[in-house]
PDB file of the backbone (N, CA, C, O) and the ligand in Angstrom, with CONECT records:
HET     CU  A 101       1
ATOM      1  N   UNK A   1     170.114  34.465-147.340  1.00  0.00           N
ATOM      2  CA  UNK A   1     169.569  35.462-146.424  1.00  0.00           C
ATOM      3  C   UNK A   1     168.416  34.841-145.640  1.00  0.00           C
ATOM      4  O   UNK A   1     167.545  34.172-146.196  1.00  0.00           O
ATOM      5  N   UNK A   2     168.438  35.071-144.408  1.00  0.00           N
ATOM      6  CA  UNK A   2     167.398  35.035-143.395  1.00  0.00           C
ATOM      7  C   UNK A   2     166.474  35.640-142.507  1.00  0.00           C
ATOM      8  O   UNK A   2     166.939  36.133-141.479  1.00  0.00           O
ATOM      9  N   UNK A   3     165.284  35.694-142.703  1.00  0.00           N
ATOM     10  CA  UNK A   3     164.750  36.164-141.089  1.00  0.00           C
ATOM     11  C   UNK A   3     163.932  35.723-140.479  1.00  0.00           C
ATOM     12  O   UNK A   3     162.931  35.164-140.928  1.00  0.00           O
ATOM     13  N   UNK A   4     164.262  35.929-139.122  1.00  0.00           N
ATOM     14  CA  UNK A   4     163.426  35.329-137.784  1.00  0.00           C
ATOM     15  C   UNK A   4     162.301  36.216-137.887  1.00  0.00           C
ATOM     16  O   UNK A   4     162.604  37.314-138.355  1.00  0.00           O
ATOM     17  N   UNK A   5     161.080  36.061-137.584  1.00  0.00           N
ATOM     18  CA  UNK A   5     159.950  36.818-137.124  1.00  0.00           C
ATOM     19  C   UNK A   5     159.448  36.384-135.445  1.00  0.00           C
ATOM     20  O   UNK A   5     159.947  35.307-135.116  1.00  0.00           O
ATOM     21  N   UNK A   6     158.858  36.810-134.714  1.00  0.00           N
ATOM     22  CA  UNK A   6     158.466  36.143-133.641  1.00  0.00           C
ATOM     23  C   UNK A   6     156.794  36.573-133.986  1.00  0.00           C
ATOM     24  O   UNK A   6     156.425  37.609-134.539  1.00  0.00           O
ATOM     25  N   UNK A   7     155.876  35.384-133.451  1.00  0.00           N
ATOM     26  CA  UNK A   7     154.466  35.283-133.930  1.00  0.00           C
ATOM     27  C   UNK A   7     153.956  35.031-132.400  1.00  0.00           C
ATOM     28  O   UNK A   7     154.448  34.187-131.651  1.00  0.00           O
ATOM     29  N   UNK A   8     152.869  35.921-132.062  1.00  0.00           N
ATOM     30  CA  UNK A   8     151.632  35.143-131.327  1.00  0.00           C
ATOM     31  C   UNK A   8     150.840  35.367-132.040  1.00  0.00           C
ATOM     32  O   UNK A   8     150.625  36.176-132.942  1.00  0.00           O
ATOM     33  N   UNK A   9     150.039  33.991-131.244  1.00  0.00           N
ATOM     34  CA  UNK A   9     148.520  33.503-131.970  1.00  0.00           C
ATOM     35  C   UNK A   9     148.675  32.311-132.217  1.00  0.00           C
ATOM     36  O   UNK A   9     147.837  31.628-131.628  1.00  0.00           O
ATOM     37  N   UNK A  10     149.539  31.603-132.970  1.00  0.00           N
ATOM     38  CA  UNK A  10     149.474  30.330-133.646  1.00  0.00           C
ATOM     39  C   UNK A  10     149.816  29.391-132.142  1.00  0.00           C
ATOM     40  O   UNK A  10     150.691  29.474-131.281  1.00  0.00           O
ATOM     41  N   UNK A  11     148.863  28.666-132.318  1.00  0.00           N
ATOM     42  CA  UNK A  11     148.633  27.363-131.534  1.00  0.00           C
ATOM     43  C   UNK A  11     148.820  26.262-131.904  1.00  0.00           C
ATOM     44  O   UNK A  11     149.286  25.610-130.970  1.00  0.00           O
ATOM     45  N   UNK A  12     148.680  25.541-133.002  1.00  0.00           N
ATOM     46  CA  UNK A  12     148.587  24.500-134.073  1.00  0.00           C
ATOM     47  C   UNK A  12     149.040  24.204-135.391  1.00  0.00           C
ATOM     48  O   UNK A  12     148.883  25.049-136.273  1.00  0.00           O
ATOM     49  N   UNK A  13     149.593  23.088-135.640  1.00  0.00           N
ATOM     50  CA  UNK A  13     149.864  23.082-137.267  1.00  0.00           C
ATOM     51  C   UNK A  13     149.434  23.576-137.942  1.00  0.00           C
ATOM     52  O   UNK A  13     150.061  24.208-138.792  1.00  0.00           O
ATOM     53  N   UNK A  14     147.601  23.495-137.854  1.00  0.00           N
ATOM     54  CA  UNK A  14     147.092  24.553-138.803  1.00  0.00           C
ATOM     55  C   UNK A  14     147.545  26.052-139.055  1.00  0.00           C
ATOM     56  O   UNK A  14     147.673  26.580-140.160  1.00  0.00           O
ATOM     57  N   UNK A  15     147.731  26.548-137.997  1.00  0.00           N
ATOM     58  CA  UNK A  15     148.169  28.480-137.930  1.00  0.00           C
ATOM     59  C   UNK A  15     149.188  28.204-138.165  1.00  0.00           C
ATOM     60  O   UNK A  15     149.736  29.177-138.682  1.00  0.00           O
ATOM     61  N   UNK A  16     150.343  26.743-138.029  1.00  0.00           N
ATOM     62  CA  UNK A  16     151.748  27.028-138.536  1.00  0.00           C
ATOM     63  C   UNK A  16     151.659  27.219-140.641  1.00  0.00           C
ATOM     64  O   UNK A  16     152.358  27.899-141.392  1.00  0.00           O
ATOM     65  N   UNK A  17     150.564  26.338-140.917  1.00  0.00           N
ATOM     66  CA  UNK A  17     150.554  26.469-142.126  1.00  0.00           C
ATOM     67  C   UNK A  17     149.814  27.506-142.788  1.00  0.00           C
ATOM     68  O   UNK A  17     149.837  27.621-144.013  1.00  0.00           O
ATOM     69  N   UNK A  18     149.088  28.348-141.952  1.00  0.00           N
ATOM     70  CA  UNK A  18     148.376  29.545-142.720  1.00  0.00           C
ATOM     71  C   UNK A  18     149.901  30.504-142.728  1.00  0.00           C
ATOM     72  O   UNK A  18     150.167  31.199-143.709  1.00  0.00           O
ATOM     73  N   UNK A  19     150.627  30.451-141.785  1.00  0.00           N
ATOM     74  CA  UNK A  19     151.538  31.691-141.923  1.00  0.00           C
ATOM     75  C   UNK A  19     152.402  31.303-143.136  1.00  0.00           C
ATOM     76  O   UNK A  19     152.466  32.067-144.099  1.00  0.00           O
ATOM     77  N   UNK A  20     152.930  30.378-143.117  1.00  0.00           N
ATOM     78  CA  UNK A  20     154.232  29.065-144.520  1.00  0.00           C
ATOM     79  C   UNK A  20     153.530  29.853-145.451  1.00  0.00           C
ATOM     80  O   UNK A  20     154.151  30.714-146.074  1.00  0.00           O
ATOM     81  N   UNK A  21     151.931  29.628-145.698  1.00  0.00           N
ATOM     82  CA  UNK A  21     151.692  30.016-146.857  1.00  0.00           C
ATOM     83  C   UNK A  21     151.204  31.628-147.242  1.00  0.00           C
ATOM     84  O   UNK A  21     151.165  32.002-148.414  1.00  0.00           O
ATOM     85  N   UNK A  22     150.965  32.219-146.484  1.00  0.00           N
ATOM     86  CA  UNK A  22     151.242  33.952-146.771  1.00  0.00           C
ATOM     87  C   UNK A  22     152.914  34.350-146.800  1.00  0.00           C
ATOM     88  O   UNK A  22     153.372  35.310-147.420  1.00  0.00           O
ATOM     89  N   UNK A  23     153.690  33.410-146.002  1.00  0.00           N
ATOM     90  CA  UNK A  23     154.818  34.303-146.513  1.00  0.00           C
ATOM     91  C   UNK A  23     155.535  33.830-147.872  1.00  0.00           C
ATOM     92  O   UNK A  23     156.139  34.520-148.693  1.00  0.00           O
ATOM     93  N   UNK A  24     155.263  32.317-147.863  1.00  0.00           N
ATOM     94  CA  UNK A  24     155.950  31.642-148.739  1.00  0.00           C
ATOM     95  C   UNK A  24     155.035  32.372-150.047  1.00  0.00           C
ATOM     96  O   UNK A  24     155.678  32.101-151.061  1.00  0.00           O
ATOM     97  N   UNK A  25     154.006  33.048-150.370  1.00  0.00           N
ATOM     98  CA  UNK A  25     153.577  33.883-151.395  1.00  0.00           C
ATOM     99  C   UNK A  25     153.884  34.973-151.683  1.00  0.00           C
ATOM    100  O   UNK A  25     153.414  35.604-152.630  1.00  0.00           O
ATOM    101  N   UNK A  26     155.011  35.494-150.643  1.00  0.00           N
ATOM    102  CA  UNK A  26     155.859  36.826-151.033  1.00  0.00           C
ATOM    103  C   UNK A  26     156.857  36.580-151.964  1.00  0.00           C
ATOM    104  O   UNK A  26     157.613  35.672-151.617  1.00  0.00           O
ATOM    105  N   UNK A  27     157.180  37.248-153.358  1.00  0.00           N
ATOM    106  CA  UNK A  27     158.257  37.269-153.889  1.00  0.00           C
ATOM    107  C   UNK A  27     159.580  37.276-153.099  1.00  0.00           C
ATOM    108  O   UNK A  27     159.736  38.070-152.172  1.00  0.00           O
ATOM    109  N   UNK A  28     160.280  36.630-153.364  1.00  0.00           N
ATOM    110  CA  UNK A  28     161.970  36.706-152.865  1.00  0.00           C
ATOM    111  C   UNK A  28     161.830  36.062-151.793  1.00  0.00           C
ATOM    112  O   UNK A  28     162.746  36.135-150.973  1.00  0.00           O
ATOM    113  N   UNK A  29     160.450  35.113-151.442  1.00  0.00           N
ATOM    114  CA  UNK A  29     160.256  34.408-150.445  1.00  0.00           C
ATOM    115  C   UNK A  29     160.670  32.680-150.880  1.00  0.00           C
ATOM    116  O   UNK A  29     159.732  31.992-151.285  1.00  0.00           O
ATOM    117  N   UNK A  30     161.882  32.121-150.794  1.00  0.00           N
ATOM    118  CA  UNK A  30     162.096  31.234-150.980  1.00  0.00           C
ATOM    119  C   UNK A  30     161.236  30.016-150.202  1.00  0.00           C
ATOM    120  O   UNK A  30     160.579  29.135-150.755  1.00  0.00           O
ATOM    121  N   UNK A  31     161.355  30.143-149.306  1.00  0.00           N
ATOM    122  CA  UNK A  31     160.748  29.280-147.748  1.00  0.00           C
ATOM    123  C   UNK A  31     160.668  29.759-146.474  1.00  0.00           C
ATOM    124  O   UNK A  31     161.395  30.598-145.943  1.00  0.00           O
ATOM    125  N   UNK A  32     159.687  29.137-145.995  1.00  0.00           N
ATOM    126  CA  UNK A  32     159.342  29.625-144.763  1.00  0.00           C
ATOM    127  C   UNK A  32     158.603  28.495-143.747  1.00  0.00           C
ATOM    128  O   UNK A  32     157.725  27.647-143.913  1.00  0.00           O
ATOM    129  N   UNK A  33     159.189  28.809-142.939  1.00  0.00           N
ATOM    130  CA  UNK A  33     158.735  27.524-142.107  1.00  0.00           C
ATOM    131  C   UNK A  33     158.428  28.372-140.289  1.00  0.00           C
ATOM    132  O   UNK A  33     159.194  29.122-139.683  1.00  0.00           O
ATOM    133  N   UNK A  34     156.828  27.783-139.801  1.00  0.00           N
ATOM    134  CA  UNK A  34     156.704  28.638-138.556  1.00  0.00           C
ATOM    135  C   UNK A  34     156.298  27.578-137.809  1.00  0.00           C
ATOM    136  O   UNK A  34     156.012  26.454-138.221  1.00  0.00           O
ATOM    137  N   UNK A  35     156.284  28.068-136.461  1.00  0.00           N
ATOM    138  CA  UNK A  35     156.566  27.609-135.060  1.00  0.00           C
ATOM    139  C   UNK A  35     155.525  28.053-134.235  1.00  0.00           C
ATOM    140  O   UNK A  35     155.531  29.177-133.732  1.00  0.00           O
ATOM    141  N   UNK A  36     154.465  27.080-134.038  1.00  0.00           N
ATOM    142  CA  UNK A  36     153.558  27.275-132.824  1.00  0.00           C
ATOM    143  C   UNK A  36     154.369  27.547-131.463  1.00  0.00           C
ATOM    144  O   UNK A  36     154.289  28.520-130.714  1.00  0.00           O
ATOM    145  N   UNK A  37     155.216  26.340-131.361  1.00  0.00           N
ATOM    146  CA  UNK A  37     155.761  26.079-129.863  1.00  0.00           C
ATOM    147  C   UNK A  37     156.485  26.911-129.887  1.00  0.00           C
ATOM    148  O   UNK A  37     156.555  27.312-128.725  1.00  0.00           O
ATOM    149  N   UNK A  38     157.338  27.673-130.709  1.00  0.00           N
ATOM    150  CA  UNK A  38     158.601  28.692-130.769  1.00  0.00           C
ATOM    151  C   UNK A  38     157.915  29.321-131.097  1.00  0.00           C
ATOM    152  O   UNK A  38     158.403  29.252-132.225  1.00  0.00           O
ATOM    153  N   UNK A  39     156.910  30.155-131.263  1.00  0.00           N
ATOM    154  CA  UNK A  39     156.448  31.507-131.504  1.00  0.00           C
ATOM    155  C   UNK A  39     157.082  32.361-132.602  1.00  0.00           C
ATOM    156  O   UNK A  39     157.205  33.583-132.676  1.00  0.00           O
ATOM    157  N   UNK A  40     157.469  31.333-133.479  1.00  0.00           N
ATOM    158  CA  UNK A  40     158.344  32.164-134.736  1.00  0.00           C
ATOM    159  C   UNK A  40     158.216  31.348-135.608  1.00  0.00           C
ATOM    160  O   UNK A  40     157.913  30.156-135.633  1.00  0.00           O
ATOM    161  N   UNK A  41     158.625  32.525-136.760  1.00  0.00           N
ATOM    162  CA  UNK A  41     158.585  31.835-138.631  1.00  0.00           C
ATOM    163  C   UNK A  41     160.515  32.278-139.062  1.00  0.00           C
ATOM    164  O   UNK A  41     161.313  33.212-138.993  1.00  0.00           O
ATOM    165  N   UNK A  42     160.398  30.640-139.568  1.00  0.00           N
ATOM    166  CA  UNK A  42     162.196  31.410-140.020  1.00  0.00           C
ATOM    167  C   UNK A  42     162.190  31.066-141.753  1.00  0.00           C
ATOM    168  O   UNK A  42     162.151  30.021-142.403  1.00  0.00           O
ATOM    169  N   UNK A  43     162.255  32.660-142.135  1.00  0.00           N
ATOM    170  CA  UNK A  43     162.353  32.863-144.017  1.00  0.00           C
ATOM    171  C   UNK A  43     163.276  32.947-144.260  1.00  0.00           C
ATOM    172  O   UNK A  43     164.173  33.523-143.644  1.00  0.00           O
ATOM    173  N   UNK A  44     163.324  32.303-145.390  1.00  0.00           N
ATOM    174  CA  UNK A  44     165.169  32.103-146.594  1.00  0.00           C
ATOM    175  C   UNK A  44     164.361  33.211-147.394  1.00  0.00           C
ATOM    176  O   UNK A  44     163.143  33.328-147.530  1.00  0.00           O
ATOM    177  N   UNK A  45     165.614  34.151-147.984  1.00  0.00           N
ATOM    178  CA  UNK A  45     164.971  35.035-148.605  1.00  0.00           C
ATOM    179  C   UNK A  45     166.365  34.790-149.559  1.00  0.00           C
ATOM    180  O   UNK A  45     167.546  34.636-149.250  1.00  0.00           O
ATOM    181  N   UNK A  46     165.369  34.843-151.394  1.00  0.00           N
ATOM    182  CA  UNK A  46     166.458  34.969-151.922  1.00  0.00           C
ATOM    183  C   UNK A  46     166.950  36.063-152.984  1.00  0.00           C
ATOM    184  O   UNK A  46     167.714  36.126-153.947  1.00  0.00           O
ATOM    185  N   UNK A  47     166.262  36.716-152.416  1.00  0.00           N
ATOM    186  CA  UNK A  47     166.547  38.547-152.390  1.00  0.00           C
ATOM    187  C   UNK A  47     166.227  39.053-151.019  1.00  0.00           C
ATOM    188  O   UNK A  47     165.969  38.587-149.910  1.00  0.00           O
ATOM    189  N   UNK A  48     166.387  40.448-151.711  1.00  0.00           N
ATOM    190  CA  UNK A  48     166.153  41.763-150.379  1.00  0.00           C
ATOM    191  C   UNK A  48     164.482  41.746-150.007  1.00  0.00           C
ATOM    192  O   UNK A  48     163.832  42.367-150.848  1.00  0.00           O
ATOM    193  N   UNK A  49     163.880  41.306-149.191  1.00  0.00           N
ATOM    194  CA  UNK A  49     162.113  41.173-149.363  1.00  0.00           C
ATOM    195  C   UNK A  49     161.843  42.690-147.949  1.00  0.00           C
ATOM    196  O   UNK A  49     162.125  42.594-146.755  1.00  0.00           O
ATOM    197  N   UNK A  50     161.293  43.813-148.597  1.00  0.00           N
ATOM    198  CA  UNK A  50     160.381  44.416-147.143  1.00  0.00           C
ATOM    199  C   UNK A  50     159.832  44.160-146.353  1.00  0.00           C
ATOM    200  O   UNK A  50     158.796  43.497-146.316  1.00  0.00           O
ATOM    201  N   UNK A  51     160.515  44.722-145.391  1.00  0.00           N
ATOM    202  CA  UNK A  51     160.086  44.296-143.777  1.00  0.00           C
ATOM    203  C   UNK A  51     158.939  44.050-143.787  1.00  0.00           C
ATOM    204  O   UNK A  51     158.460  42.951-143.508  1.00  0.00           O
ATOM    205  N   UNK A  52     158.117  45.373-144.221  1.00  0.00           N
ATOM    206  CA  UNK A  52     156.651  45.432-144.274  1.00  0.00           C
ATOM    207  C   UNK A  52     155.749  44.689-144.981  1.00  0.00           C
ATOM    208  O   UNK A  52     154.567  44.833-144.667  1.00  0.00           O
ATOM    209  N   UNK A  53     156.076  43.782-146.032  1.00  0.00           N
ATOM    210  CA  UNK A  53     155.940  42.995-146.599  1.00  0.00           C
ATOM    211  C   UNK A  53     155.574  41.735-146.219  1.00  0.00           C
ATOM    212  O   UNK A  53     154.615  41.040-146.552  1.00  0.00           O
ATOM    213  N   UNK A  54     156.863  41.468-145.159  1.00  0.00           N
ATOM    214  CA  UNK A  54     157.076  40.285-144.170  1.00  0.00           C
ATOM    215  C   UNK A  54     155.693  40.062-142.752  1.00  0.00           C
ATOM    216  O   UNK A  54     155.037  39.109-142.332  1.00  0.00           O
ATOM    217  N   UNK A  55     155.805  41.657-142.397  1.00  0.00           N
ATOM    218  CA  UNK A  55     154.907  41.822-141.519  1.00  0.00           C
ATOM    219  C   UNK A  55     153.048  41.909-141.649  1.00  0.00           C
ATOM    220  O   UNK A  55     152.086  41.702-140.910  1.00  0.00           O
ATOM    221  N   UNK A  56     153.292  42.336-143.030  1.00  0.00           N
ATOM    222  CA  UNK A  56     151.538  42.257-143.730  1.00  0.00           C
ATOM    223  C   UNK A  56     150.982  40.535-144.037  1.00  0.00           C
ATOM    224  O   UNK A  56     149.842  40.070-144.043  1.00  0.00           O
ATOM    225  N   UNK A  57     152.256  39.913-144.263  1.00  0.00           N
ATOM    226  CA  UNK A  57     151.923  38.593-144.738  1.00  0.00           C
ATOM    227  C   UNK A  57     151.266  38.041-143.067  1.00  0.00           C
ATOM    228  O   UNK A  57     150.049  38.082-142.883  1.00  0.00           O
ATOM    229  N   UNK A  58     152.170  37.571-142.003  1.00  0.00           N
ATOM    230  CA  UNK A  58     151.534  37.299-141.086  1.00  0.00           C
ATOM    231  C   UNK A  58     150.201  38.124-140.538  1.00  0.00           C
ATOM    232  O   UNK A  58     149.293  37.419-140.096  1.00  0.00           O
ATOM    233  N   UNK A  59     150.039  39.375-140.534  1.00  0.00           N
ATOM    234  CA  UNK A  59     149.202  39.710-140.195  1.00  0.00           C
ATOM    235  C   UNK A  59     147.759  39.351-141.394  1.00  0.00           C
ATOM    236  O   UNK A  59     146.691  39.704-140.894  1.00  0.00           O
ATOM    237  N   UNK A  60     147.681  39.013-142.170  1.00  0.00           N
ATOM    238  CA  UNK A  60     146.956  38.867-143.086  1.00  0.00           C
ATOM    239  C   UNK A  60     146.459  37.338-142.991  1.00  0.00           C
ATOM    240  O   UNK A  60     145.267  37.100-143.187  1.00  0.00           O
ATOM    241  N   UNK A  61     147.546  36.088-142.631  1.00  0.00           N
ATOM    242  CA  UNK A  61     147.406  35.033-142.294  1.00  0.00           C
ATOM    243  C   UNK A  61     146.630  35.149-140.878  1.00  0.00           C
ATOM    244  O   UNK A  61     146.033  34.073-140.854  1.00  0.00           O
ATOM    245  N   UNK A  62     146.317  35.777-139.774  1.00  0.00           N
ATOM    246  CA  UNK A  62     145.359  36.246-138.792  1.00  0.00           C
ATOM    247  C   UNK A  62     146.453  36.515-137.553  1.00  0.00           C
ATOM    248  O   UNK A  62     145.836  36.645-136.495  1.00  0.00           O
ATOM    249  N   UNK A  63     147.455  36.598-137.436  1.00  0.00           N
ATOM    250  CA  UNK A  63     148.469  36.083-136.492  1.00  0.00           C
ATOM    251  C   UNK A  63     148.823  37.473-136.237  1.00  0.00           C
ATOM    252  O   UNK A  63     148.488  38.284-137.101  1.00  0.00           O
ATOM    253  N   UNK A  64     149.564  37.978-134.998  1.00  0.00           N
ATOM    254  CA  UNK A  64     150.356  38.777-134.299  1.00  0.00           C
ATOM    255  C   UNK A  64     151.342  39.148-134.467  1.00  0.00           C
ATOM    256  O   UNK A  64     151.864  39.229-133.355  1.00  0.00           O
ATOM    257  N   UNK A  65     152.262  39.576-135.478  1.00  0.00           N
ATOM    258  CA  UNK A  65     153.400  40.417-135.791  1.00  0.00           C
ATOM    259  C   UNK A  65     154.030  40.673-134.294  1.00  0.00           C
ATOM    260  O   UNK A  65     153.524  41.445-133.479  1.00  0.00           O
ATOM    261  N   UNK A  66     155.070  39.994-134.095  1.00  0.00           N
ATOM    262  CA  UNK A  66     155.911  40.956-132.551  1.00  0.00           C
ATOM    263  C   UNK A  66     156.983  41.381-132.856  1.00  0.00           C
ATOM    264  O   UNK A  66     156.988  42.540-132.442  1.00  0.00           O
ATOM    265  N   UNK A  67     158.302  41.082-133.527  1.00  0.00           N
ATOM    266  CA  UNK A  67     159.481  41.542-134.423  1.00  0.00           C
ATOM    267  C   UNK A  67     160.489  40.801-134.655  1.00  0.00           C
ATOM    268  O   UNK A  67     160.861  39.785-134.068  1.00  0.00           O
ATOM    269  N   UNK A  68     160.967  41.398-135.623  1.00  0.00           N
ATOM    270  CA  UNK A  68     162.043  40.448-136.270  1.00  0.00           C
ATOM    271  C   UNK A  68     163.248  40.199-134.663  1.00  0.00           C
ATOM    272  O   UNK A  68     163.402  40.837-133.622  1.00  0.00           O
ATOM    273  N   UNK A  69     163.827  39.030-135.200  1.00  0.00           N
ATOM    274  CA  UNK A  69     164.729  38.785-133.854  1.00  0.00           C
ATOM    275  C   UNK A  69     165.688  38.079-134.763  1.00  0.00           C
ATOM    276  O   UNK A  69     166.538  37.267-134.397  1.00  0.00           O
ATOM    277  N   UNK A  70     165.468  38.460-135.926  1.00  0.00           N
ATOM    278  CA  UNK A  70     166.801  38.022-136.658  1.00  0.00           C
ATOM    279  C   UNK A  70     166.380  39.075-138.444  1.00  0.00           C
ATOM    280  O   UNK A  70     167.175  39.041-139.383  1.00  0.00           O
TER     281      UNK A  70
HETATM  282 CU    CU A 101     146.056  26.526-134.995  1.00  0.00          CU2+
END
């Protein structure tokens, strides 16, 4: 299982790795890998993980929640 998120804010490796690591600290969060230049984080999920879940993590990492696009 997968999902796309789309992110503003992140500019830099650094903000790519604050987001990796709030989501990659969600249960059923296998991996996660995000995208300054692409404006997105793409999660392997290896369960069912809440949307809202998904969306508190970036926002908590300091970043802009815009929506899933996958
Ligand atoms: Cu940065």
């Amino acid at each position: 299982m997968q999902r796309t998120i789309e992110i503003h804010g992140m500019s830099c490796g650094h903000c790519e790795g604050r987001v990796k690591k709030e989501l990659e600290a969600i249960p059923g969060v296998e991996s996660a890998e995000a995208s300054a230049e692409d404006e997105k984080a793409v999660v392997k999920l290896s369960k069912d993980v809440d949307e809202e879940k998904l969306k508190a993590a970036v926002k908590e990492a300091g970043y802009e929640f815009v929506k899933f696009t996958e």
